[in-house]
N, C-alpha and C positions, 0 to 999 in steps of 0.2 A: 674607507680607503678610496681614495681619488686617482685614476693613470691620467698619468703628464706627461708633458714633455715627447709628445709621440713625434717619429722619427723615421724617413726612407732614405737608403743611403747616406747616412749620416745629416739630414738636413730636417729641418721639418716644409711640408707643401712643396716637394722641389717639383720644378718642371724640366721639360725637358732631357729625360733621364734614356738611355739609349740602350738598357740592358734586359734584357728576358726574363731574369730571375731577380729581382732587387730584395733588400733586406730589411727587415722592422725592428723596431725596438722602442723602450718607452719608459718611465717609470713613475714608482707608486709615492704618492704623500698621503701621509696617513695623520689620523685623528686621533691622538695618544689616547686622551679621554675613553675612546671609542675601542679604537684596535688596538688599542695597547703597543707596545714599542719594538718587542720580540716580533718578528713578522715574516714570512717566508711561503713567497708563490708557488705552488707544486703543479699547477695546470694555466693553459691558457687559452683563447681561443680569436680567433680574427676571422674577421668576415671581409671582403672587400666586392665592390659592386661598380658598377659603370653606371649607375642612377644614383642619386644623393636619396632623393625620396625612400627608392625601394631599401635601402638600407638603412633609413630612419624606422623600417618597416623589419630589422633586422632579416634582410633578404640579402647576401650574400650572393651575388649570382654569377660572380665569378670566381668566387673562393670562400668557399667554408674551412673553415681548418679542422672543424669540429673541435671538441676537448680531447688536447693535445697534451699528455704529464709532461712536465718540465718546469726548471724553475730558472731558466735564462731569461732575460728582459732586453735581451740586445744577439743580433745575427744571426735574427728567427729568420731562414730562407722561403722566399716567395715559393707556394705550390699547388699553384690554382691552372685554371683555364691561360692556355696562350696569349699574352696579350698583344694588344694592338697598336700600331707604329699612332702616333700623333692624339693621345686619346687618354682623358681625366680619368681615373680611379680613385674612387674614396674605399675609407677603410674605419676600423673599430677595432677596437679589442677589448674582451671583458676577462676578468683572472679569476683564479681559485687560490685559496691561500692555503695553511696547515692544518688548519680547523674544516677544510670545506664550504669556507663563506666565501660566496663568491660576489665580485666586484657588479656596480653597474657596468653599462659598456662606456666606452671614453666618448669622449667627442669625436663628430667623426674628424677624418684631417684625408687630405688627399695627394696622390701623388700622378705625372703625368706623363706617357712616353715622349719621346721626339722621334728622329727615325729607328727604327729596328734594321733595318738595311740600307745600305748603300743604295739599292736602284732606285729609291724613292724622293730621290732629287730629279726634278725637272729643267730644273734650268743651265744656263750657260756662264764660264766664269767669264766675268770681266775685267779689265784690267788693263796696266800702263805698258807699254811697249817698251821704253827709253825710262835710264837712269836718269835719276834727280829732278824726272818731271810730275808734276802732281795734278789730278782734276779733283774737281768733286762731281755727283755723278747725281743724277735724278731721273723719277723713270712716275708721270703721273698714272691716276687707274681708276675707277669708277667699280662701285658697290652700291648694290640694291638693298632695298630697302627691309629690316627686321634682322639685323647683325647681334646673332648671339657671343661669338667670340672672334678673335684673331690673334696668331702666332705670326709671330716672324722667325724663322731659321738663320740661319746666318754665320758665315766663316767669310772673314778679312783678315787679308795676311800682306804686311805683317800684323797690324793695328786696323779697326778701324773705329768710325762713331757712325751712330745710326741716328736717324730722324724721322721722322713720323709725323706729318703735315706739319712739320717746321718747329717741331720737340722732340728733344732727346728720346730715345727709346732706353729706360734703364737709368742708373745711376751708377754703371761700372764704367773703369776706365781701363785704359791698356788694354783690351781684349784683342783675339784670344789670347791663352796662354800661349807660353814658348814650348817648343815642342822639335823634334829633329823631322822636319817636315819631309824629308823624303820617307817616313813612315807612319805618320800621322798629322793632321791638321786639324785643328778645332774648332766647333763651331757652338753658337749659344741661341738661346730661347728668350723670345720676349713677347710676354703677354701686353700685346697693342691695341686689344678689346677697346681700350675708353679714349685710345686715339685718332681710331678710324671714325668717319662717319659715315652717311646711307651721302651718295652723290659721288662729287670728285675728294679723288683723295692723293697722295703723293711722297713719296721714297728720296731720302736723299740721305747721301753719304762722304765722306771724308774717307781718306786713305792714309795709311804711315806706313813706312819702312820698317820699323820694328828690330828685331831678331834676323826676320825670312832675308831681307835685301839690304847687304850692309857694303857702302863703296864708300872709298877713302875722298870725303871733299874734305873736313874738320879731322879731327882726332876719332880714327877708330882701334879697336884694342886690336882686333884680328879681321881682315877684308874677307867674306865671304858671299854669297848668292844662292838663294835657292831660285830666284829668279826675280821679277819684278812684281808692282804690287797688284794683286786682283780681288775678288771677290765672288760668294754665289751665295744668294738668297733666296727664300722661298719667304713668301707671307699667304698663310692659308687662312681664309674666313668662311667660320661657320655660320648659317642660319637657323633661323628660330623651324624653320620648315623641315633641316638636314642635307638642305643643297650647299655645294661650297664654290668659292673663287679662291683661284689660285692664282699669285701674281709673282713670278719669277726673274731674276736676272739674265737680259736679253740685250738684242739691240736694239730694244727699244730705249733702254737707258740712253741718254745723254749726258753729254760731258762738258765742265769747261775748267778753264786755268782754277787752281786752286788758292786762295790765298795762303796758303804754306808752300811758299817756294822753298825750303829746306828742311829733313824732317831726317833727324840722325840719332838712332838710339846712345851712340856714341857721344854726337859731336852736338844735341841742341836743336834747334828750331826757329825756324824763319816765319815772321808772317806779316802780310803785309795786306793789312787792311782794307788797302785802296782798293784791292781785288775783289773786297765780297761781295757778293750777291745777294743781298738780302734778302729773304725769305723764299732763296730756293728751293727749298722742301715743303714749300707751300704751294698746293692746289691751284692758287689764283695766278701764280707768276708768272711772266711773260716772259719767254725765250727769245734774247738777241742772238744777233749773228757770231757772236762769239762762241756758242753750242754749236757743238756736233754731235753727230752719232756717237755713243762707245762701241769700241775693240773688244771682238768675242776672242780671248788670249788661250794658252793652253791649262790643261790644268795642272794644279802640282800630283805631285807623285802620291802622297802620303794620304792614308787613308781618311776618310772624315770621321768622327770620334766626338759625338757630346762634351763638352769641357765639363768633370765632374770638380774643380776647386772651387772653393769662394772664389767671389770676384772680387779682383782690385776694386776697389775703393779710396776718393781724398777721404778717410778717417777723424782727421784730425785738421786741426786748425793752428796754427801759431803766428803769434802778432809780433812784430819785433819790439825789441829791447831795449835796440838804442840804435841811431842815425846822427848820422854824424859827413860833411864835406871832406875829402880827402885831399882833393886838389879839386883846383877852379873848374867848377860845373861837375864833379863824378863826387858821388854820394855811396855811405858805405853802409847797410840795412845788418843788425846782429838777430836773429830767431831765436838767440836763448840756446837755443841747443841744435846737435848736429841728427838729420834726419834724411828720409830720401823722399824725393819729391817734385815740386815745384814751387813758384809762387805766381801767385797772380793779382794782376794791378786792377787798379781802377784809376783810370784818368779822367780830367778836364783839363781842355785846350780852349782859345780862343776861337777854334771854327775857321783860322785860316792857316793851315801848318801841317798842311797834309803834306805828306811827305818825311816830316821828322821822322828820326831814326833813334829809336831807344834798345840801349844795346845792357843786357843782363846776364855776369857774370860769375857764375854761383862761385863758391870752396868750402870745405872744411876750414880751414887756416887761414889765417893771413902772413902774407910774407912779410920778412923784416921792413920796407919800406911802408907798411901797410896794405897792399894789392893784393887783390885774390893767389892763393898759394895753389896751382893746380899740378904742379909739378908729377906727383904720385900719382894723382885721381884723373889725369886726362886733360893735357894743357888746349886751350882751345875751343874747352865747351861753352857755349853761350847760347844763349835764347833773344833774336832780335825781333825786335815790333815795330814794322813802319806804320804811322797814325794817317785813317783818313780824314776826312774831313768834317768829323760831329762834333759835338761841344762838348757829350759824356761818350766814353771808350772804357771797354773793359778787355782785357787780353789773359789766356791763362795758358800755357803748353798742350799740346793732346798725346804728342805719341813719342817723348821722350821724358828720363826722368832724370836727377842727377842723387848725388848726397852732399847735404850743406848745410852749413850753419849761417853765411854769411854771404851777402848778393849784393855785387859792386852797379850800379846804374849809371849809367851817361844817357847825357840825351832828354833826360827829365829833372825837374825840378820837385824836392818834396813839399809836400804843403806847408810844413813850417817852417823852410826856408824861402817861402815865397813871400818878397818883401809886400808888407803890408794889407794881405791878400789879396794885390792884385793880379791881372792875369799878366804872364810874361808872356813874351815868344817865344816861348817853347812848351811841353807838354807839362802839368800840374801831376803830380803821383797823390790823389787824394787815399789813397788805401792801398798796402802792398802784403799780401798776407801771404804764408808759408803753408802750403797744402801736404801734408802727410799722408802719402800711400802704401797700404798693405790689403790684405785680404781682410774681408769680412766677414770676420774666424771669432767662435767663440770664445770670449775669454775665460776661462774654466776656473783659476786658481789666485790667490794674491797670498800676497806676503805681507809683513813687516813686525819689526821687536824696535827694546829700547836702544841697540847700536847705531845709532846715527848715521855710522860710515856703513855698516852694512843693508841700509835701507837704500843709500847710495848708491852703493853694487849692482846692489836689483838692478834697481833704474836703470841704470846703463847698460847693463846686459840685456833689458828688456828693451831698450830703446833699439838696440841694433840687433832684436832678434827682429821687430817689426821692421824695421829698415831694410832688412833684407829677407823677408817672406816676401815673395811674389809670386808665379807660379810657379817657380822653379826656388829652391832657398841658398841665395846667391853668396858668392864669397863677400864683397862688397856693391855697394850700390851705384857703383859709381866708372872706377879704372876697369875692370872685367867684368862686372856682372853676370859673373857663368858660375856655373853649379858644381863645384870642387865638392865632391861626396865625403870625404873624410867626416867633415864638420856634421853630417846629416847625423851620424851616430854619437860622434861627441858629444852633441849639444842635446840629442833629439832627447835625452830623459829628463834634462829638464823641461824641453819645449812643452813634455808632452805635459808635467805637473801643471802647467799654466793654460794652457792651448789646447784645442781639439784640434787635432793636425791630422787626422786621419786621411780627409781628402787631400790634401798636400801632399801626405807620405806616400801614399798611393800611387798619384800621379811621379812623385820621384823614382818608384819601382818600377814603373813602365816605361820612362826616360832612360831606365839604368837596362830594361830589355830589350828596347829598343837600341840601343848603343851596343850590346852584347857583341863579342868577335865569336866569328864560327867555333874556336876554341874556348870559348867556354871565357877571355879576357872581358874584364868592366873596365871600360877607361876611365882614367881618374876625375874627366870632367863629362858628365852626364845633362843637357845633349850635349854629344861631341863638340860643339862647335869651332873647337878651335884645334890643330893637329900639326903634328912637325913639332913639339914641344920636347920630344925625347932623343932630339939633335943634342940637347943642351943636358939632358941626364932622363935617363930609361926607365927613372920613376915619376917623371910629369906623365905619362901614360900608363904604365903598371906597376900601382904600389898597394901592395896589400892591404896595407891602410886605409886605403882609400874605396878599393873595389868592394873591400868585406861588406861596405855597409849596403848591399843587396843581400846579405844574410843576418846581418846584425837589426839592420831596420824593421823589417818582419816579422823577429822575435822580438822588441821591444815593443812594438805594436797590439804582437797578441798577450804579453806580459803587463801591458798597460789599461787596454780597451778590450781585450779577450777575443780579439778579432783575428780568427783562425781562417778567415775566407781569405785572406793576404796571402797565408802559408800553403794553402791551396793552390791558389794562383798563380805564384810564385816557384813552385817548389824546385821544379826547371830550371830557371833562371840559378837560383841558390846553390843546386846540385853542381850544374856545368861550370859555374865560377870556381868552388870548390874543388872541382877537377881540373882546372888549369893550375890553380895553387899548387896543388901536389905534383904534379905535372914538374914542377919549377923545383920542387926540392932537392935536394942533395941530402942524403940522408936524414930525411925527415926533416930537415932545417932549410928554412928561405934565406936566401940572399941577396934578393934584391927589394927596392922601394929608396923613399923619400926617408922612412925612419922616425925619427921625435922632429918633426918639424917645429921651429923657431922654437926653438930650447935656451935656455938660457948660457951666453960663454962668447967669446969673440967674430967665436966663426960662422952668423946669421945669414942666411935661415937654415942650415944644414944643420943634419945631426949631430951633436960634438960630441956630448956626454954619452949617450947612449948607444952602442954597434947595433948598424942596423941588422943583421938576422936577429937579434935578440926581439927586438921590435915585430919585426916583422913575422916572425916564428910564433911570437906570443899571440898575434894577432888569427896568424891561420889556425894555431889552437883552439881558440876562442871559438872560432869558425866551424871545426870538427865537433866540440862540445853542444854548439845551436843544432849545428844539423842532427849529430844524433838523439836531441830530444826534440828536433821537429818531427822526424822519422816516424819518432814513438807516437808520437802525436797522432800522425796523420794513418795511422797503422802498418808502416812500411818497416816490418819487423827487419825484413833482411838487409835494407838500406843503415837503418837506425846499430844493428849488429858489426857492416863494415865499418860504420865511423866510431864505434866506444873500440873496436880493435885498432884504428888508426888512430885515434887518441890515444891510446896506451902507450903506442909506441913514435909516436911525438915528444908526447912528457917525457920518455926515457931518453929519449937522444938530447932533447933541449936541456934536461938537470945533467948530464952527462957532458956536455960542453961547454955549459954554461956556469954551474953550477960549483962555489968552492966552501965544503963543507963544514970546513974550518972553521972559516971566518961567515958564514952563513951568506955569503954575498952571490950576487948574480952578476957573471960580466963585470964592468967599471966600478957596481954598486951603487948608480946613479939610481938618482929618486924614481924615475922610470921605470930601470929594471927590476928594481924591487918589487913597486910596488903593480906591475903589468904583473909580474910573476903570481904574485898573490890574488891579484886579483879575478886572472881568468882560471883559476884555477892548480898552478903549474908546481906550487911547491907542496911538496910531500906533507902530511898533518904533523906529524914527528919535528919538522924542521921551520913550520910557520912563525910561533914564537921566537927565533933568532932572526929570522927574514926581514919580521915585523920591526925587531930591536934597531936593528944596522938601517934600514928607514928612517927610524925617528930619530936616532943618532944623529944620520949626517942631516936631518931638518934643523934639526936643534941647533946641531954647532954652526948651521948658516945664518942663525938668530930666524932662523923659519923662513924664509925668503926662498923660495922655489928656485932649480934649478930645469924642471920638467917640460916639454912644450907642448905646441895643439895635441897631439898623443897622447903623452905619457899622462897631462894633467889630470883628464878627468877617473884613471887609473889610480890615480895618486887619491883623489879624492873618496875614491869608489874603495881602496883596500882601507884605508883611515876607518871609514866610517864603519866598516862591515867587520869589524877588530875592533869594535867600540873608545875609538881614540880621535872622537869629536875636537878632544880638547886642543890637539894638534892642527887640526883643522882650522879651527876658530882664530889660534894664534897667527897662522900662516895669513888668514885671512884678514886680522888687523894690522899686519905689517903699512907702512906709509913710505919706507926709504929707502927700502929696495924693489926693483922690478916686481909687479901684478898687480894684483886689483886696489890694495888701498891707495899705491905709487899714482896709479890712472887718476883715482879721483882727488888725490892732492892735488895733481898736476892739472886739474880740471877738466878732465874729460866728462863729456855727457853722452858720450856713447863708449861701448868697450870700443877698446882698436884692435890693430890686427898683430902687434907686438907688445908683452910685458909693458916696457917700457914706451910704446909709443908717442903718448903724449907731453914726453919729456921738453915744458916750455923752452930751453936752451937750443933742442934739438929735434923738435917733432919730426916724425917720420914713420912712414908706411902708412897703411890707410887709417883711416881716426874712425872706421863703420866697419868693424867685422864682427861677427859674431859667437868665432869659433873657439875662442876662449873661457867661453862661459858657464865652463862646469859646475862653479859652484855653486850656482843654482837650485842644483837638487840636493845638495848640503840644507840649503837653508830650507827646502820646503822637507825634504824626506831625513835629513839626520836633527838639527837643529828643532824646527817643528813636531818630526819624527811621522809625519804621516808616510800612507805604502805607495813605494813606487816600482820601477822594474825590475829592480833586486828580492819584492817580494814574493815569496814561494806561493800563496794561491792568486790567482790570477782575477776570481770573484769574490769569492764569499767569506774568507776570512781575513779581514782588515787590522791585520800590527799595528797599532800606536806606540813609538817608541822614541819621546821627544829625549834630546839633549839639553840637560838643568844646568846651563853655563854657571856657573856664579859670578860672573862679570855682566850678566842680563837678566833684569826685572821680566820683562814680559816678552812673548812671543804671542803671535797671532795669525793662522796659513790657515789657506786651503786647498782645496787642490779636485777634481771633476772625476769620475766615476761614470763606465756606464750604466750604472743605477742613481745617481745622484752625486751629494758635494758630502766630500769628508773634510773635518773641520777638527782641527786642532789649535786648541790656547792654555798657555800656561801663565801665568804671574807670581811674583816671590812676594810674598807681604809678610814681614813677621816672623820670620823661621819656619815660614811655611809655603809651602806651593801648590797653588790654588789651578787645577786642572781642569780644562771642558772640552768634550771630544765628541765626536757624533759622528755616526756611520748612516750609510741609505740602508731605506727597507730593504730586504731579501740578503742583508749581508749579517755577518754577526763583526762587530770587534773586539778585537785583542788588546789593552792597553798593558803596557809594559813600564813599569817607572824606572828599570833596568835593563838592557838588551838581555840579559842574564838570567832576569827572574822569570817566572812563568806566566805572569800576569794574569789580570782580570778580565773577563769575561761582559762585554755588555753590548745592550742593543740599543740605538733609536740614539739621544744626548745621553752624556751623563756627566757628573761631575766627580773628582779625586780630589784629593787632600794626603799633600803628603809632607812630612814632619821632617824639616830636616835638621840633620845631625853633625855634628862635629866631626 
């Protein structure tokens, strides 16, 4: 037996970590031959040291854990010696198994503070005075000689980039994350060890507006300020000796014009080449009179905070498709598919055309004359590039991003319309390529079977889940880019089958306590940033639907990754949201929110089919149900005891007024209420069976075509499958001619959008990047596949395998991430038979099921089934 995969705070080697107590975790690959398959940790032990040597020496010298029983491998809490602000830790761990064989120890792996307190910042922020003026800033500094390491610290708000004797420091973009900055600001770690050298050395930075400073010059969705743009850095170098140089932001920085004279999260980016300064973050450069001193500004409000997400990342790469003249001199670039992002050019010019103006205009669509279609997504955005004067130019955006499939250019010539390769007058576009940003987030799970259209779905649903993970997980990429919470829970079970979103989710729960009203309110967009929305209806601010998921996400969380340190953290938060809900009822029953948003019926996006208390009611339910088994959880007999009493007598008022016993229906008897009802619990055991009926009834006679929206769907999906009536599912989700997901991808979409129907070639409409329709998802990894996801009852150790045997589908093939490892599920029909392979991680046992019904087989480590089928 091998431990792998060792892990602090969800990362391996992270630095920078700004917490007291951080958590471990790891896991085993074993030697079938050897250890046999059956396998299970009962003890563990970690050492961790501030020497690498003395712990090669197994010398623990700031934490022995000693042999510790237990057989967890994830959110083993730190419980050594106090640690130290700015300072490497390595660590080990060695196990004990069933037998008492005990493991060697792991490799070591290390993890590294950043500050532990606020006071241990030294320097001063810096920063612009005046809207829509930009510098870049340099500050040089001299180090002696025998440099063992150096950190950079660092928070730019909104955006910034960092350099290091004239190299990027890092390979993130967009930093920090967004944040509601009068309660917190972010800042990030960068080991600059192999940048610095002994002699002169030099700091130089870029600034963006971001999030923090948003004023109306272009298209912005909402005007707001937390002020203007600044910075404060520290870069600390250690010697081989133990003496250090600390080099701070001061005024000593200097400042001059930036070549981004326009930097708009909204509206695009200006740049103009002529401005740069080449290699002002270099040591040698020589300062014209164009510097000055920088401006010591004030500071922001919010507290400084380690950024614990992945970092942005360009990701990916996309080449276009097709290029094609649209009219005389503008050129029309297709990427193949819709994504959020940028692109960025490489030119050649004739060396005398400094000046030209290349202007780039992203969209999803194109409108009927052929021109960028920005109607929806924010009319106005563009990205301009004035050329100086070199012969090779490269240009790429820094501190905005859009969502596009398709980028109109004026102003440049592409290479293959450049008659005969000669140079024109004007700029040559030798390379225009489409940069793809999300977090640099483990990808945990994949899918695919023999459905062609359902392999399709994926795609799309996955395309605009990365399209809109950033640090915040946005409605779209593009017209808002704000964090509408409803979608967090919808989506988040499938997110979670594919993604390690832990650090994501996290950071959303602290956005959503941070946002918190004295009363106990979550507003439905998490940070606030946008307000006065509830002029226009009292659930763009408080809709149950939305706030819930500061209780819903926590339990999905610890039901996914078994990470109860959330529910911990959290519980606060959870409780007093909770208490406004109730707060709000009328006997037992809610009345206000948004309801089944974009449901299916005339009256879009409002609830048609479905009253919203019903909605809404079912949701606080749901709500009462988590709390009283977080309660239990966390040992809070007497909290856990108010809520199964207020559950009791919610269920009875909402079947009481909702409920007509006759006809088994809830309310309208739209697909929603039915199947919300079922699924969070609400209908009596005695009365499921007809609930269940009067659902697939009215699916049936729609020829299966959904009437449900962002709400109800994933409810729809979620009572289907837990009622073992996949089959309905499957049908629902071959449909092509009416409204959802096959409709999307006839219609050609390569991301989901944000309506049924959105992609309607005749009539597209709404955004073409949303994500928040994307439940079926976990259809295909947890009902179709059949591996365990948040619906399953143990949270570690025993793994259900309970695939769905279409017989409309040969083969399937998923998986899906575990904090002990990858559970894997495949089936294929060959012959009257189906040919099953399943695999669970060490320390776990599985379940496989060839029925949700039967009781199933028992197995550990792979195995394979064979099962016989019958007429």
């Amino acid at each position: 037996m091998e431990i792998t995969c060792q892990k602090v705070q969800y990362r391996k080697n992270p630095i920078g970590l700004d917490i007291t107590k951080p958590h471990f975790e790891w896991n085993i690959q074993l030697n079938a031959a050897v250890d046999g398959k059956k396998w299970f940790q009962t003890a563990y032990q970690i050492l961790v040291s501030d020497n690498e040597k003395s712990l090669e020496n197994d010398d623990g010298n700031i934490w022995d854990s000693g042999k510790q029983k237990g057989s967890e491998m994830t959110q083993i809490i730190y419980a050594g010696a106090p640690l130290l602000s700015c300072t490497r830790y390595y660590w080990k761990v060695r196990v004990w198994d069933q037998n008492e064989k005990i493991s060697a120890y792991s490799s070591i792996s290390y993890f590294e503070t950043a500050f532990l307190s606020g006071r241990e910042w030294s320097g001063k922020w810096i920063g612009e005075q005046k809207d829509f003026v930009s510098h870049i800033f340099r500050k040089p500094f001299h180090l002696k000689e025998g440099i063992k390491e150096a950190r950079v610290y660092i928070c730019g708000l909104g955006h910034y980039e960092l350099l290091v004797n004239g190299k990027k420091a890092g390979d993130s973009v967009l930093s920090p994350g967004w944040t509601d900055y009068q309660k917190s600001c972010l800042y990030n770690t960068y080991d600059v060890t192999k940048q610095v050298q002994k002699g002169w050395n030099c700091i130089g930075l870029f600034l963006g507006d971001g999030m923090f400073h948003v004023r109306k010059k272009r298209y912005v969705y909402f005007e707001r300020t937390y002020g203007n743009m600044k910075f404060l850095l520290q870069l600390q170098v250690t010697y081989e000796d133990g003496s250090k140089t600390i080099i701070v932001s001061d005024k000593e920085f200097h400042m001059a014009q930036s070549p981004i004279t326009y930097s708009g999260i909204y509206g695009g980016e200006d740049y103009d080449a002529r401005l740069e300064q080449e290699g002002f973050a270099r040591p040698e450069f020589t300062e014209d009179d164009s510097w000055q001193q920088a401006a010591v500004v004030e500071a922001p409000k919010g507290k400084l905070c380690a950024e614990r997400t992945n970092p942005l990342k360009v990701m990916e790469s996309l080449e276009p498709v097709r290029v094609w003249e649209t009219s005389d001199g503008v050129y029309m670039y297709d990427m193949g598919k819709n994504f959020s992002g940028w692109v960025s050019l490489k030119l050649r010019t004739n060396g005398n055309i400094a000046g030209s103006c290349i202007t780039l205009v992203p969209a999803e669509i194109l409108a009927s004359d052929g021109s960028p279609d920005q109607r929806v997504t924010g009319e106005g955005y563009c990205w301009k590039y004035i050329c100086n004067e070199k012969e090779s130019q490269y240009y790429r955006p820094k501190f905005t991003y859009y969502g596009l499939r398709y980028v109109q250019v004026s102003g440049a010539v592409p290479a293959a319309f450049a008659a005969d390769g000669s140079q024109p007058d004007q700029p040559v576009i030798e390379e225009i390529t489409g940069e793809f940003i999300y977090p640099d987030i483990e990808i945990t799970g994949s899918f695919e079977c023999s459905n062609i259209l359902f392999n399709k779905i994926h795609q799309i649903i996955n395309q605009a889940v990365r399209s809109n993970m950033k640090s915040i997980l946005t409605d779209c990429p593009h017209r808002e880019k704000l964090g509408w919470l409803e979608q967090t829970h919808l989506i988040g079970p499938s997110m979670m089958c594919g993604y390690d979103i832990r650090s994501l989710y996290e950071k959303i729960e602290q956005d959503m306590e941070e946002a918190q009203y004295e009363d106990g309110l979550i507003p439905d967009i998490c940070p606030e940033y946008v307000t006065g929305f509830e002029k226009w209806h009292y659930g763009y601010l408080d809709s149950p639907e939305w706030g819930s998921a500061c209780i819903i996400n926590p339990w999905y969380l610890y039901k996914r990754y078994a990470d109860r340190s959330i529910l911990d953290r959290f519980y606060r938060v959870m409780q007093d949201y909770l208490s406004h809900l109730t707060r709000m009822t009328h006997h037992h029953v809610l009345h206000h929110g948004l309801g089944d948003w974009l449901d299916i019926g005339p009256n879009t996006p409002h609830s048609q089919n479905t009253p919203v208390p019903v909605v809404a009611t079912a949701i606080y339910y749901y709500d009462v149900t988590i709390m009283e088994a977080v309660s239990t959880l966390l040992g809070k007999e007497k909290e856990a005891e108010y809520y199964r009493l207020l559950g009791r007598e919610v269920k009875k008022e909402y079947n009481l007024q909702f409920y007509d016993k006759a006809t088994c229906r809830y309310a309208t008897g739209s697909q929603t209420a039915q199947a919300m009802s079922l699924a969070v619990g609400l209908a009596e055991p005695e009365d499921e069976a007809g609930i269940l009926d009067y659902l697939i009834q009215d699916i049936e006679k729609r020829n299966y075509a959904t009437t449900a929206g962002d709400i109800g769907h994933p409810f729809v999906m979620t009572a289907l499958t837990s009622y073992g009536r996949s089959d309905i599912i499957e049908k629902m989700t071959n449909v092509t001619d009416a409204p959802g997901y096959g409709y999307q991808v006839r219609c050609g979409a390569t991301t989901l959008t944000e309506e049924w129907d959105g992609p309607d070639p005749q009539r597209p409409h709404g955004s073409q990047n949303h994500l928040m329709l994307g439940s079926v998802e976990e259809w295909f990894y947890c009902g179709l596949a059949g591996l365990p996801g948040v619906r399953s009852r143990d949270v570690l150790k025993e793994l259900v395998i309970s695939p769905y045997f279409s017989p409309e589908i040969n083969n399937v093939r998923s998986s899906i991430g575990h904090p002990y490892g990858k559970v894997y599920s495949s089936w294929t029909r060959d012959q009257g038979k189906i040919w099953v392979e399943v695999e669970v991680p060490p320390n776990t046992k599985g379940v496989f099921k060839p029925k949700p019904t039967s009781d199933g087989y028992v197995f550990y480590g792979k195995e394979t089934f064979i099962i016989e089928e019958t007429d």
